[in-house]
N, C-alpha and C positions, 0 to 999 in steps of 0.2 A: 496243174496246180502243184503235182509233187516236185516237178521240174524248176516253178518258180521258190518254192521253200527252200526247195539243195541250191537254189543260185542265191537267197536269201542268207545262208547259212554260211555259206563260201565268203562273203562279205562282209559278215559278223567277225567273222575270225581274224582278218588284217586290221578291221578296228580298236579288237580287243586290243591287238601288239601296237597299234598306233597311243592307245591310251595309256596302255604303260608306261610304253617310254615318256609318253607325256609326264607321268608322274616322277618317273627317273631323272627325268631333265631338270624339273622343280626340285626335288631333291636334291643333286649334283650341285643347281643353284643356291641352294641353303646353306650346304656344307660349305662352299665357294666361301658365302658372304661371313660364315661364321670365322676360317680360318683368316680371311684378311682382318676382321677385330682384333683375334688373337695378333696377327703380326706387326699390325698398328701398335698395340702395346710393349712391344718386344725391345728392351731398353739394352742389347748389345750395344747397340749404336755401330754408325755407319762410319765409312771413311772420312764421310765429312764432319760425321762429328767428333772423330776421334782428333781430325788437324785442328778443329777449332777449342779441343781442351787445352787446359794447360800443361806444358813439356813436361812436367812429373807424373801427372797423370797419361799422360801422353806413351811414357816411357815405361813404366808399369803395367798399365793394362793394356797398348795395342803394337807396343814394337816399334820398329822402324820401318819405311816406307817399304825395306825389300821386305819384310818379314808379312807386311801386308798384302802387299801381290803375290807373297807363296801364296799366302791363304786364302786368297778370295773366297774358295770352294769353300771355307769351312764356315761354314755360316753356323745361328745359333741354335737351329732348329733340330743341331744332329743328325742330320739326313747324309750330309756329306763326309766325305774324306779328307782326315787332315786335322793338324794341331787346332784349339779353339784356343790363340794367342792376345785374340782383340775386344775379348770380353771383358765383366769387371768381374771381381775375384772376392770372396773372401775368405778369413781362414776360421775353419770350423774344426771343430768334432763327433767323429759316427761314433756311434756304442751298437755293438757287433755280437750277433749271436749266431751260434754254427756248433754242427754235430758234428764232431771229428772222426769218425769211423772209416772214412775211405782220404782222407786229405793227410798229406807227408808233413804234419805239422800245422803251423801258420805263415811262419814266414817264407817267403820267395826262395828255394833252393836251385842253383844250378842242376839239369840235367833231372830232376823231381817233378813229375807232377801227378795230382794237383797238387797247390795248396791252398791254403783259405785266402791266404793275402794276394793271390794271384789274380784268382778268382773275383778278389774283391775289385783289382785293377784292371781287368777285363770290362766289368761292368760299368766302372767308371769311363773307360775310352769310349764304352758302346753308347754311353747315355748322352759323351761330350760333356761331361763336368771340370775334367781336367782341364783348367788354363796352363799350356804351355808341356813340357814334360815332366815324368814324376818326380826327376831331381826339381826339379823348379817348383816344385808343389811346397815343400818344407815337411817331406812326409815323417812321421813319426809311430810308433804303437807302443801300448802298454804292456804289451806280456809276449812273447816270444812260446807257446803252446807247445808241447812234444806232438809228434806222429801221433795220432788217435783221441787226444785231448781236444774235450769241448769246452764248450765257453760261455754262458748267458752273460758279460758283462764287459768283454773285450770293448778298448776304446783306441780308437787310431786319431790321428788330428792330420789334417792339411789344407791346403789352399784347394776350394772350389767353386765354379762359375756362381755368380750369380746374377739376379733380378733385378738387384740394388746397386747404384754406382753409388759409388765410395760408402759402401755397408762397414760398418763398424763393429764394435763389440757391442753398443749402446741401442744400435738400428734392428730391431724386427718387424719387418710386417708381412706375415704368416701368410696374408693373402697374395703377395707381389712377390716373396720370394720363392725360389723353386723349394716345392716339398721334395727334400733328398730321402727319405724313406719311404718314400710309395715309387718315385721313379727308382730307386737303385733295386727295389724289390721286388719290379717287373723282370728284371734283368738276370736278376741272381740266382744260384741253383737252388734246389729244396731245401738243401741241409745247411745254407747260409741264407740271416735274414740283418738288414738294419735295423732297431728298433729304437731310435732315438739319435735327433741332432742337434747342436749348440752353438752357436758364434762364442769366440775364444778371443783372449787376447792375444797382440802379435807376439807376444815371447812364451804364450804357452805352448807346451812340447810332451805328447801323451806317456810318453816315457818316464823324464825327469820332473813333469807334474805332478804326477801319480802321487799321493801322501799314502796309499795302504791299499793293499791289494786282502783279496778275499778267495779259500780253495775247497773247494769240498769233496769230500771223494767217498763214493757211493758203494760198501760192501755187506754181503750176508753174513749174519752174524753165528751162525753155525753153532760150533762147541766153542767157539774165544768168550774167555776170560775179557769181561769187558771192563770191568773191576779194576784187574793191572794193567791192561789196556791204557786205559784214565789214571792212572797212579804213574807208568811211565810219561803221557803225553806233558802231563803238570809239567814236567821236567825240563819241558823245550820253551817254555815261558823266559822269555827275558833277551836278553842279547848275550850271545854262542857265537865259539866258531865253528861253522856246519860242515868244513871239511872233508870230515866221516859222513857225511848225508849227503853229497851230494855227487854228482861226477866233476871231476876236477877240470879245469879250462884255462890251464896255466897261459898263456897266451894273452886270454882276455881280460882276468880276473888276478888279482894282486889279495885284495882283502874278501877275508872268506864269515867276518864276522856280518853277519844277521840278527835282524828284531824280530821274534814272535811275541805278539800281543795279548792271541787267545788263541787256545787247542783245547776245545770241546768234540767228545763224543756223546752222540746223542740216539733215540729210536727215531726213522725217518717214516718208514708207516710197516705197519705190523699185520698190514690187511691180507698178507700174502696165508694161504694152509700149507704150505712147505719150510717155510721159513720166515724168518724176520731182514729186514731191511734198515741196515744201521746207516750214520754217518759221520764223517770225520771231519770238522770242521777247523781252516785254521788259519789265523789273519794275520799279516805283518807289514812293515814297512819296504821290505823289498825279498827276495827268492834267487838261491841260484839255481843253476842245472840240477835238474831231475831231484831238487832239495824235497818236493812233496814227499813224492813217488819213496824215495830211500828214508824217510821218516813213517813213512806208513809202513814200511816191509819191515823193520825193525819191528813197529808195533802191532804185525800180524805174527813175527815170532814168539813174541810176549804173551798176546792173546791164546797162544798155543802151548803154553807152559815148555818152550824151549830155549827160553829166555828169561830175565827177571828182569825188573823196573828198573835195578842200577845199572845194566847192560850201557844205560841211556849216558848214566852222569860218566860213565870209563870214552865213552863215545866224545862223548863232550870237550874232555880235558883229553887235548892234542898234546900236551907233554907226557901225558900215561900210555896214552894212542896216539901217536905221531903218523901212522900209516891207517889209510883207509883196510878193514877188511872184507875180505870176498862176499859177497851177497848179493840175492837177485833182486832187482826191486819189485815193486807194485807193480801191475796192472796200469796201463795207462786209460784204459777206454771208463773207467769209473769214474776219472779225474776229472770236477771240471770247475774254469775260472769262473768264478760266481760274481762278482764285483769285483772293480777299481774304485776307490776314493778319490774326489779332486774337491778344491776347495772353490765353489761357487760354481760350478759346473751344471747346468741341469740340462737336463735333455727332453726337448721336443718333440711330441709326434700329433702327427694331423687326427682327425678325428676317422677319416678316410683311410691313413691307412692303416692306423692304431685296429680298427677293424678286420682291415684285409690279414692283419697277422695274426689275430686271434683265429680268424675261418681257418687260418693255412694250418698255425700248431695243432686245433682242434682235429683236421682232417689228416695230420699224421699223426698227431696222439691216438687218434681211434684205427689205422692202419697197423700201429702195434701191437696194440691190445687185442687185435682180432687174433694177431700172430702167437700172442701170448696166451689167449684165449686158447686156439688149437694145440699146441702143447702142452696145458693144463690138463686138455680132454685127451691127449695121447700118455698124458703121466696115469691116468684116472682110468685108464685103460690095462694097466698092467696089474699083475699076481703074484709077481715074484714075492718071495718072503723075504720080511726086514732083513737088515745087516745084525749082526749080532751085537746086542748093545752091550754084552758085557768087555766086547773088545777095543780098548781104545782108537779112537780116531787117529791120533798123532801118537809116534811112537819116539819118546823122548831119547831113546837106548841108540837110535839112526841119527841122531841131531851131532853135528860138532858146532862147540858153543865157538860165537864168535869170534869171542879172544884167543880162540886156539886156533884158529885158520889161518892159514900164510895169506900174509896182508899184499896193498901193492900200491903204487904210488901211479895214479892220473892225472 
């Protein structure tokens, strides 16, 4: 009897693995049936539908007949290798958020990496959005960031794949077309997210659309003077030639005069027991190189009584000040693009993945705060005794005031 149970048992055991796979094979068959649904709906369209459109259409979204046999492989599923030239297209706008602390900027530099925008056209080869190459995209962006500069409101615009033939500015339907912030956001690193997309008209361009951009830039308020602080910033209100604020890009740049709208300093949250957290807010119709940065480092002299409020209006007036003078700027890692303005612009996100980026920020806002958290308990740990408060901070007697430094022309 114990001999027919162990032979009983022995045969139990090839069943179980027969039953499995029984259910694996059912399964395997499920998936099967659900992807051919999915690709029954898949509105690339085929070779044959592409000869049977019409020749503009024809010539726009699938190419010509060699440009079709390169591509056979590149089908729309993004699986394959190779340009997606025979899809339909349209042109859109991302609105782009990213922490700049390890990226060389935003924009694409030779022999640089990373940067944010590289990164963001990485993501798009990988996903297959791009129809055609990126010159053929119509690509465009609104703000050109420094090394280390973040962003919550970057917008870029260009042509990409879609769901819809012949989608318009006019055509949404949220269910048929591809959600580009959940697929680009699988793709993309941590410190870069999309948080919102838009159909655009064909002559809009995120650059020269833009009607007002928005900067804020995030410092402790220490011993500054935030009084003259606010008493100089009043001063940059209006339309200036910034000049003296900015690094000069003779090259590029012809006219140096700018709109600022509003420059507000305000308390950003004061929860901190070491210090306070200020912020410098300041919105205008357009910004040249490093214009924030060099208006803020003026107004961290000021705050520091090593400067006064008219320092701003001599800076101002390029025939008193014809030459830039020597100064270090800001801090770039505090800076960050807060919004773009455009006129009718609104930006979409699914409900899916409006989600997925709350979990994401959520689980690196609290990865910080733990970091923060431990060097609070390593501050709270120490005995040294105060600094001597009767000694100033800032030692006005070291300062050479600005107008007396050997200036210089960038």
């Amino acid at each position: 009897m114990a001999a027919a149970a162990a032979g009983g048992g022995q045969a139990a055991a090839p069943r179980a693995e027969v039953d499995a796979l029984r259910l694996r094979v059912q399964e395997l068959e499920r998936e099967n049936q659900r992807l051919a649904k999915v690709a029954s709906r898949c509105t690339c369209g085929s070779k044959e539908d592409s000869v049977a459109s019409s020749p503009a259409v024809t010539a726009s979204l699938c190419g010509s007949s060699q440009e079709l046999q390169k591509n056979t492989k590149s089908h729309c599923t993004g699986r394959q290798v190779g340009l997606v030239s025979h899809c339909p297209k349209r042109l859109v706008a991302l609105k782009i958020m990213y922490f700049g602390q390890r990226f060389y900027g935003f924009a694409s530099q030779a022999h640089t990496e990373p940067t944010v925008e590289s990164q963001i056209f990485k993501a798009l080869e990988r996903a297959k959005l791009l129809v055609g190459s990126r010159k053929e995209s119509c690509y465009s962006r609104c703000g050109r960031t420094d090394k280390g500069v973040s962003a919550t409101g970057q917008v870029i615009s260009l042509f990409l794949r879609s769901n819809i033939k012949d989608a318009g500015l006019d055509v949404v339907d949220n269910e048929s077309e591809i959600d580009y912030v959940k697929v680009l956001n699988r793709i993309l690193p941590y410190d870069i997210r999309v948080i919102g997309w838009c159909p655009v008209a064909a002559d809009f361009l995120a650059r020269f659309s833009c009607l007002g951009r928005e900067y804020t830039y995030l410092f402790w308020k220490g011993d500054l003077d935030i009084l003259e602080m606010q008493k100089a910033a009043s001063k940059f209100i209006g339309e200036h030639d910034y000049r003296n604020f900015c690094k000069m890009d003779a090259a590029n740049v012809s006219n140096y005069r700018r709109h600022i709208t509003d420059f507000n300093i305000s308390a950003y949250d004061q929860r901190s027991n070491y210090d306070e957290l200020w912020a410098i807010t300041i919105k205008g119709s357009a910004f040249l190189w490093h214009q924030v940065r060099c208006m803020v480092a003026v107004l961290f002299l000021i705050g520091q009584d090593l400067e006064s409020p008219c320092i701003v209006d001599s800076l101002l007036d390029i025939t008193k000040t014809p030459r830039k003078p020597q100064y270090k700027m800001a801090s770039e890692v505090p800076l960050i693009l807060r919004s773009c303005l455009f006129d009718e612009v609104n930006f979409m996100c699914s409900s899916d993945a409006s989600q997925a980026l709350i979990e994401h920020l959520k689980d690196e806002y609290h990865q910080y705060m733990l970091q923060a958290t431990i060097f609070r308990e390593a501050l709270s740990c120490l005995t040294f005794p105060e600094p001597n408060s009767c000694e100033p901070r800032h030692k006005k007697r070291n300062h050479i005031p600005l107008m007396s430094r050997q200036t210089e022309r960038k």
